[in-house]
C-alpha positions, -999 to +999 in steps of 0.1 A: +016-257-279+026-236-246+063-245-249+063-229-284+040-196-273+061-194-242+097-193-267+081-165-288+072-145-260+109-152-247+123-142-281+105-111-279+115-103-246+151-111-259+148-091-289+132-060-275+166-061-245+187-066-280+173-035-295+174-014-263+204-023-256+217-012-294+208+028-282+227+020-248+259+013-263+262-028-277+274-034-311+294+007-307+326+012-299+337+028-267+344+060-286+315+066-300+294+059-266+282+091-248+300+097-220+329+069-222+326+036-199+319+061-172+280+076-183+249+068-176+244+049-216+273+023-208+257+013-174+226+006-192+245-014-221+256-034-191+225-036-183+209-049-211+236-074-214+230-088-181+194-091-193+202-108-227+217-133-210+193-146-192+160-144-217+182-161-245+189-188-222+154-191-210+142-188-252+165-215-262+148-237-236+114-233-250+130-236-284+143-270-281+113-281-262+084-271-287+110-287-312+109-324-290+076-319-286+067-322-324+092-350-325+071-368-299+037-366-322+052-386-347+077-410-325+062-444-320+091-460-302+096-454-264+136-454-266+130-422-291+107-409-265+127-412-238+157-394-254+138-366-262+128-361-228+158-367-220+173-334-243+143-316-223+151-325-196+191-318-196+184-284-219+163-271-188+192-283-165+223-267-182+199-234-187+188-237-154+226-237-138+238-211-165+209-188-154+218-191-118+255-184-127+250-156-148+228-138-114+248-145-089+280-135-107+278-100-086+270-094-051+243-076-057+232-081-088+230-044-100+267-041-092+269-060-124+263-027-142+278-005-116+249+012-103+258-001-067+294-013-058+299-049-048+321-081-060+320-099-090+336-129-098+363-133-130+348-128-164+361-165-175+330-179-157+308-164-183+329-175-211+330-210-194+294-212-194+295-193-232+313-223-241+290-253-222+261-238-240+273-235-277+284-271-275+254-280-259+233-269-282+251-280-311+250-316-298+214-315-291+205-296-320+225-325-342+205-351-321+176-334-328+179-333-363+189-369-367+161-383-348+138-380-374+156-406-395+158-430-369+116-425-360+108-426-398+130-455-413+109-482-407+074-463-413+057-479-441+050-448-465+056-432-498+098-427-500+095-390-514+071-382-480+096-399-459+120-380-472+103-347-469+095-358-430+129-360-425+139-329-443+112-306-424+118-321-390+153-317-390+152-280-401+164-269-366+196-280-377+202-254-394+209-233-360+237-247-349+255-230-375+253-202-359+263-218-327+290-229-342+303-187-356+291-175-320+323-199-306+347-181-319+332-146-303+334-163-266+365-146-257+348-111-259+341-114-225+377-105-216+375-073-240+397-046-224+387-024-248+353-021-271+335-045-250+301-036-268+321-036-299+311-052-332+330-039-362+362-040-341+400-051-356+400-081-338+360-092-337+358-101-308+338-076-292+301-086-275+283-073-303+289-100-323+285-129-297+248-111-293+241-112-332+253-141-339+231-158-301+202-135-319+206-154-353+207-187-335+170-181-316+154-167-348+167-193-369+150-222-348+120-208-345+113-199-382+128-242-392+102-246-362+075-235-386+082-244-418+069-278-419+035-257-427+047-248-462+053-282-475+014-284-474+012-246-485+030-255-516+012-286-523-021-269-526-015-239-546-030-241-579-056-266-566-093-257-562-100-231-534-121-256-517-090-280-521-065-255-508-090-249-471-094-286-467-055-289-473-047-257-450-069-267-423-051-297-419-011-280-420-001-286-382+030-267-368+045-263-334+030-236-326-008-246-339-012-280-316-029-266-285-044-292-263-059-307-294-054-344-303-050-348-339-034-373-365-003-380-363+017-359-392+030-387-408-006-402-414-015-370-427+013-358-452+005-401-464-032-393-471-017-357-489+008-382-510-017-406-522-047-377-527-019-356-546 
């Protein structure tokens, strides 16, 4: 599915600013960072943070899409349809707006990490958006979750594979607890002191806002691929020839492709009654 290649490509772009910007001064106290606020390693931290911003906003995108997206393959009500393209479609929006804000929040851009003086307008916007997006995303990552009740209640299948649908649909859920920790870190923005800062008195430096955003993006994408190990498990200690027939059939977000195949509730049925 390109919305779920397009998120891991994000995530690695995210990750690999994340870990760049970890030798250019986040998560470390001012003290420790060569050459004070002044040098050459905080303007890259700066930097890197300015980067950050905008790939996690464009991986959470992809996230929640490839996540709809399976929800669609299994929805066979329109109104469920049309709310999960509606959560595309607003996810895109707010990331779209928060991208823009996060830009143009210094004239020019690069006087966002000093290299070239210029204006910048009061940190409070970027906790304002900080804010927008965790509740956001815990909304929609709630909807998300509960859709797969609503899609599934009426289905006429085994109970205990209605139950595991539900269960490995809704995984993404599991996110928004981390959402929900990165709240409390949205004031770091205003740091006078320690701005990179992670282990600091009063935790509230950027380093945890990033770990805890980090957490978040990882976390969706591995509940995005779990529903393959229900099948995984099912098969072991079958016959070999069992287990390929049963593996070739284990459909993920990120196996789908172009390819038109059976719906995963008619599948994990056929598992139930084989099994």
């Amino acid at each position: 599915m390109a919305s779920f290649r397009t998120s891991q490509f994000f995530n690695m772009m995210q990750n690999g600013v994340v870990s760049y910007g970890t030798f250019s001064g986040l998560g470390t106290p001012d003290a420790l960072i060569p050459g004070g606020k002044a040098g050459r390693t905080y303007m890259e931290g700066l930097k890197s943070l300015k980067l950050f911003q905008i790939f996690y906003m464009a991986n959470s995108t992809f996230i929640k899409a490839s996540i709809c997206s399976t929800l669609l393959r299994v929805s066979f009500q329109r109104r469920y349809n049309y709310i999960l393209y509606g959560i595309m479609g607003l996810t895109s929006v707010n990331a779209l707006i928060t991208m823009v804000g996060v830009v143009v929040q210094c004239k020019p851009l690069a006087a966002s990490w000093g290299e070239v003086p210029g204006a910048c307008r009061d940190q409070r916007m970027l906790i304002t958006f900080t804010y927008v997006v965790s509740f956001f995303h815990i909304a929609t990552d709630w909807l998300v979750a509960t859709i797969p009740v609503a899609i599934l209640w009426n289905l006429q299948m085994w109970r205990t594979v209605k139950l595991a649908l539900v269960v490995i649909l809704g995984l993404g859920v599991f996110s928004s607890v981390a959402t929900i920790i990165r709240i409390k870190y949205s004031a770091a923005y205003e740091a006078k002191t320690d701005y990179f800062g992670k282990y600091t008195k009063s935790f509230v430096g950027i380093g945890n806002l990033i770990f805890w955003s980090v957490v978040e993006c990882n976390t969706a994408i591995i509940a995005g691929s779990l529903p393959m190990l229900r099948s995984l498990f099912r098969c072991m200690g079958k016959e070999p020839r069992a287990q390929l027939v049963r593996l070739s059939n284990i459909v993920t977000i990120g196996r789908l492709g172009n390819r038109k195949v059976k719906p995963v509730h008619s599948t994990l049925l056929k598992d139930e009654e084989m099994g």
